[in-house]
C-alpha positions in Angstrom: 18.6 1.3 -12.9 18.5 -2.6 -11.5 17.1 -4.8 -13.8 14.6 -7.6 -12.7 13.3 -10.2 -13.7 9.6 -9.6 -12.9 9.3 -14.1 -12.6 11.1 -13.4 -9.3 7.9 -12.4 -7.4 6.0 -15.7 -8.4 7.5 -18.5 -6.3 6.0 -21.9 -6.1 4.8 -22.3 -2.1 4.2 -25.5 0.0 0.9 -26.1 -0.9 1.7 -25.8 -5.0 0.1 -22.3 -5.4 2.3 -19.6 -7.5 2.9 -16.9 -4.7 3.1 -13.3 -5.5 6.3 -12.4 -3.0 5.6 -9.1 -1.9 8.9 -9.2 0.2 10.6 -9.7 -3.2 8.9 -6.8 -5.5 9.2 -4.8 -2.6 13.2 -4.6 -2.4 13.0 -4.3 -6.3 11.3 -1.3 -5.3 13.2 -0.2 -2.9 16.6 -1.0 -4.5 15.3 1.2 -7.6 14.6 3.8 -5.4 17.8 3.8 -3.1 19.5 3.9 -6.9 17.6 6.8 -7.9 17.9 8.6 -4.3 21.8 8.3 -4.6 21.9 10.3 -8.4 19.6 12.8 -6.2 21.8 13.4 -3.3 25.0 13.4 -5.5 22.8 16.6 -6.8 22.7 18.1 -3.6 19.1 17.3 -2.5 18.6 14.4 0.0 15.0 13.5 0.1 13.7 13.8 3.7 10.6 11.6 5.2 9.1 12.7 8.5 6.6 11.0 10.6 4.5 11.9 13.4 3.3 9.2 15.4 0.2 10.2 18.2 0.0 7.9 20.8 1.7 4.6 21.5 -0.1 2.1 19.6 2.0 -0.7 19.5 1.1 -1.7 15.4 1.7 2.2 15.1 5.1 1.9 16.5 6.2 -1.2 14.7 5.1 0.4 10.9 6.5 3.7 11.8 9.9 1.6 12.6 9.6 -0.4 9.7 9.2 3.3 7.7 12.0 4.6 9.4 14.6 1.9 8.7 13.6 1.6 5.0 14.1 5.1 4.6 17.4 5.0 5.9 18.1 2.1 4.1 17.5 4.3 1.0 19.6 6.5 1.7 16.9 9.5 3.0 16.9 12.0 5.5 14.3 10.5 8.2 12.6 12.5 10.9 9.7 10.7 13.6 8.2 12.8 15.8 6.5 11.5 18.6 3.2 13.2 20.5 1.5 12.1 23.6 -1.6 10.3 23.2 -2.9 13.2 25.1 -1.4 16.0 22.3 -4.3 18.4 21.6 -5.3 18.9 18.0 -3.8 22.6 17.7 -0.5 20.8 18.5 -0.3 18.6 15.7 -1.7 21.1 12.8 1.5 23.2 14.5 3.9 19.9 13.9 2.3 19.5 10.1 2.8 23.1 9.7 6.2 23.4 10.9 6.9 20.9 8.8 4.9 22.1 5.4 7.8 24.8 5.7 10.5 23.1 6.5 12.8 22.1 3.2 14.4 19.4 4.1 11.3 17.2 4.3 9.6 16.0 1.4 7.3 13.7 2.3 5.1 13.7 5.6 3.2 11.1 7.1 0.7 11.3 9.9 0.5 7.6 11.0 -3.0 6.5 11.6 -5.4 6.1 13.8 -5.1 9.2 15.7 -6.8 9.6 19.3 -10.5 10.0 19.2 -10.5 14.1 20.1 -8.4 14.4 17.0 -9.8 15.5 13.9 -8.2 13.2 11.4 -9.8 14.1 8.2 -8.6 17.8 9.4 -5.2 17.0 10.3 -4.4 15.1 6.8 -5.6 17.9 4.9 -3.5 20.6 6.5 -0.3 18.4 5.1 0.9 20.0 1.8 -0.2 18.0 -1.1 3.5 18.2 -2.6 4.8 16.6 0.6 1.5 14.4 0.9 3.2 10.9 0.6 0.5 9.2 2.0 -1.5 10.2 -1.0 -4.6 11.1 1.0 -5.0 14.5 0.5 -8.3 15.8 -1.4 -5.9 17.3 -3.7 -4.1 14.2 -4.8 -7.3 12.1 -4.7 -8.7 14.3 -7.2 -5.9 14.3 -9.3 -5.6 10.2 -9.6 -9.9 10.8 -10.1 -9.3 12.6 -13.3 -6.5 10.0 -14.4 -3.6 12.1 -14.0 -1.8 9.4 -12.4 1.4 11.1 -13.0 1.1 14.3 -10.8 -1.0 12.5 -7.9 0.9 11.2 -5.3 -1.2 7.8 -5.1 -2.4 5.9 -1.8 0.7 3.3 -1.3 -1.3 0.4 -0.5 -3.0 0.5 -4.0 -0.2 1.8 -5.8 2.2 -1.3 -4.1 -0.9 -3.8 -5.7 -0.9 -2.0 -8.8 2.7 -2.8 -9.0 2.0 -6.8 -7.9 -0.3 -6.8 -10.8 1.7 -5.4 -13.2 4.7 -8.5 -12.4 2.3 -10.9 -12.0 1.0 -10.6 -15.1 4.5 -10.1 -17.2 5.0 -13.3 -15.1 2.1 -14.9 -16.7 2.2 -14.0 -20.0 -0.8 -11.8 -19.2 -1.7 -8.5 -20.6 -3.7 -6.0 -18.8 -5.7 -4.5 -21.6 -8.9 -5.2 -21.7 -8.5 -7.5 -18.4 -11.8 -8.0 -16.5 -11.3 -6.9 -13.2 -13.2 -6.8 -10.2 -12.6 -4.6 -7.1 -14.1 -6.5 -3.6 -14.4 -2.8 -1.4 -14.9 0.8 -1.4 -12.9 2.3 0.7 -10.9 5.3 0.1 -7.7 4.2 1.4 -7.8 1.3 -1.2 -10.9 0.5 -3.1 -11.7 3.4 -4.6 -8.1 4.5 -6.0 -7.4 1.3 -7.0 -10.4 1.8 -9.5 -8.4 4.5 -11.3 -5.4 2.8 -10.9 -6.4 -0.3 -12.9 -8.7 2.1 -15.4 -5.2 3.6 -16.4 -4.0 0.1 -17.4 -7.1 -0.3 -19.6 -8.9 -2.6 -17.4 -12.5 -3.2 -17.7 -13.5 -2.2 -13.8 -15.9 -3.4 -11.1 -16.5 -2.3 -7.9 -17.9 -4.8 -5.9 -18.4 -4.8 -1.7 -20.1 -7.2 0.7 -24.1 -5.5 -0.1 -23.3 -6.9 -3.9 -26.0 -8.8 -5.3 -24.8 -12.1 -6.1 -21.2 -11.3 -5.6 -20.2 -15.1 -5.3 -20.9 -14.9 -9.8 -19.7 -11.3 -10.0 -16.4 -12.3 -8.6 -16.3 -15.6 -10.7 -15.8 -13.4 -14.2 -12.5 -11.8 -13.1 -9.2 -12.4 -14.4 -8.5 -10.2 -11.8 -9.6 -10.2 -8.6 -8.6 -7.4 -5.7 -10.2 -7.8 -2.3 -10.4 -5.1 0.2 -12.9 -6.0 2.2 -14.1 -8.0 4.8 -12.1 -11.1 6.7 -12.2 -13.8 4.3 -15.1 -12.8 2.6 -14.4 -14.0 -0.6 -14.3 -17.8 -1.0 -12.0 -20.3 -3.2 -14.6 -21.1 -5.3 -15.4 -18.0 -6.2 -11.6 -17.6 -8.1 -12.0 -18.5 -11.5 -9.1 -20.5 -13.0 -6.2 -19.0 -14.3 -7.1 -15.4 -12.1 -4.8 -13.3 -10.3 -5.8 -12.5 -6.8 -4.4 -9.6 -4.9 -5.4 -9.7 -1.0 -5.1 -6.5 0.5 -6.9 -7.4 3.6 -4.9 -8.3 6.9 -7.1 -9.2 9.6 -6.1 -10.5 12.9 -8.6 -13.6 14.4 -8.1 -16.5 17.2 -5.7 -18.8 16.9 -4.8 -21.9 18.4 -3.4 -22.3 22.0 -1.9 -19.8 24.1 0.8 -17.9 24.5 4.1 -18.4 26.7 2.9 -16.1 28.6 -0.7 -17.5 28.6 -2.7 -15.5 26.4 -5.0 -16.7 23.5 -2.8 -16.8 20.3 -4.3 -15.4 17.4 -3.3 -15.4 13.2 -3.3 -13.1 10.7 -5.6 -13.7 7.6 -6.2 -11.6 4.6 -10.0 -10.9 3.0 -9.8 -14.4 0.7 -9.4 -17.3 1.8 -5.9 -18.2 1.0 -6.4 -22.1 1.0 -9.1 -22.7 -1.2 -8.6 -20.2 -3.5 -4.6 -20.6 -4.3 -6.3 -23.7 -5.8 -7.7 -22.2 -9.0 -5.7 -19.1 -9.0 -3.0 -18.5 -11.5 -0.8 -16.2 -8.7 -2.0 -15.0 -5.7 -0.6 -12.4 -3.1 -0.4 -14.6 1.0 -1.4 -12.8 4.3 1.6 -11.8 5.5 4.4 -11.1 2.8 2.1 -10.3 -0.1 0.8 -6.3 0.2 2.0 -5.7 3.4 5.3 -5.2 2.2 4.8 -2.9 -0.9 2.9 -0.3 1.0 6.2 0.9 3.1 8.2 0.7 -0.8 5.2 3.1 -2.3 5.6 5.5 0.5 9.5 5.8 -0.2 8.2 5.7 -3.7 6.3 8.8 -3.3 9.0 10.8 -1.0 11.8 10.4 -3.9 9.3 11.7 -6.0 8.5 14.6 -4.2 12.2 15.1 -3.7 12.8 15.3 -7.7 9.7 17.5 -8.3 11.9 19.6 -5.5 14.9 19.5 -7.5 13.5 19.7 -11.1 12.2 23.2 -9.6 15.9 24.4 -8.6 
């Protein structure tokens, strides 16, 4: 297995702050991966992602290309299937069916949003929970809910923070038990797994969300702060000193000037905001290059590991 030094992912920025480098912990990820991938295949069993794409959302297309090329890049067998915008909902629980029962795909994504006449809710839970490497199925949720962290296949986006935390804070020095974290959303794509997640690490856990009383002094105890939220809702003064800050928001807002071709430019920012708060922060994760990149390394994460569940069972 590569070995890393987990101060690689803290890098000093422009401004002074320490950066979390998603980029960075995300080919350490992906490099383990590939590594293990390679022992698989030599075993006869090439882990296989598919993904169905509905539509032709442009942000759609570019993730499920970015998905696409890092699972080829580790070595996978990679499958995207693409539907019409106008595919009915029978058609796609037929794709997700076909293949549940195929065996040379592991893993199965649905990439979201679907269009409006589909049910999503219905279409991710007629995926198999073994080849569920999203991690949204009711099965896996419940799993990670009872703190059997090893058999769920978790969320990406909070397992890729999870993993942020964990090198930040062998960066720092820092240990996670008995850390005081707070959680900024409750979502179930990311807020709400990432309470078990951190729970598992013997964190003290709070969920917080933009209805929190006071959440300006709530947020001002954490050593660890996690924000899933809102656009920039949490502010720099908020941090407290030393914290680590993982922002898992990307939101897109107005920029300045136009376009070449004349159009209003716009920015992406995260839910903290980055300026003021990299000021008392110890490391914090920028909007782009902190998350963003960690989610694609989870899901190849999860596929291998469906894949050696696979093989374990030969």
């Amino acid at each position: 297995m590569p070995e890393h030094n987990a101060a690689d992912v803290i890098r000093t920025g422009a401004d002074g702050a320490h950066v979390i480098d998603g980029k960075v912990a995300s080919e350490q990820v992906l490099a383990e991966v590939a590594e293990k991938a390679g022992a698989l295949i030599a075993k006869g069993v090439t882990p296989g992602l598919a993904v169905v794409l509905v539509g032709e959302n442009p942000a759609s297309q570019v993730y499920v290309g970015a998905k696409g090329k890092a699972a080829k890049a580790c070595g996978f067998h990679s499958v995207q299937h693409d539907l019409p915008a106008s595919a009915s909902e029978a058609e796609i629980l037929a794709l997700v069916d076909e293949l549940n029962n195929d065996p040379a795909i592991h893993g199965i994504l649905v990439q979201l949003p679907l269009p409006d006449h589909v049910n999503s809710t219905k279409v991710l839970e007629a995926i198999d929970p073994e080849k569920d490497a999203d991690g949204f199925h009711p099965v896996n949720v419940g799993l990670l809910a009872i703190g059997s962290t090893e058999r769920a296949l978790v969320p990406c986006t909070p397992a890729g923070s999870l993993v942020l935390v964990e090198k930040a804070a062998a960066a720092l020095g820092a240990k996670l038990d008995g850390m005081n974290a707070v959680i900024v959303g409750r979502s179930n794509i990311v807020g709400k797994p990432m309470v078990q997640l951190l729970l598992s690490k013997n964190m003290t856990v709070t969920v917080a969300h933009s209805r929190t009383r006071d959440l300006a002094a709530v947020v001002r105890a954490a050593d660890l702060v996690v924000a899933a939220g809102s656009p920039r809702l949490v502010r720099g003064d908020w941090i407290k000193p030393g914290a680590i800050v993982i922002d898992v928001g990307i939101n897109r807002i107005p920029g300045e000037g136009l376009t070449a071709s004349g159009k209003p430019k716009t920015r992406l920012v995260g839910d903290v905001d980055y300026p003021a708060a990299a000021k008392h922060a110890a490391a914090i994760t920028p909007v782009p290059g902190g998350v963003g990149p960690m989610t694609i390394a989870m899901l190849m994460s999860n596929t291998l590991r469906s894949a050696e569940r696979v093989a374990a069972a030969k």
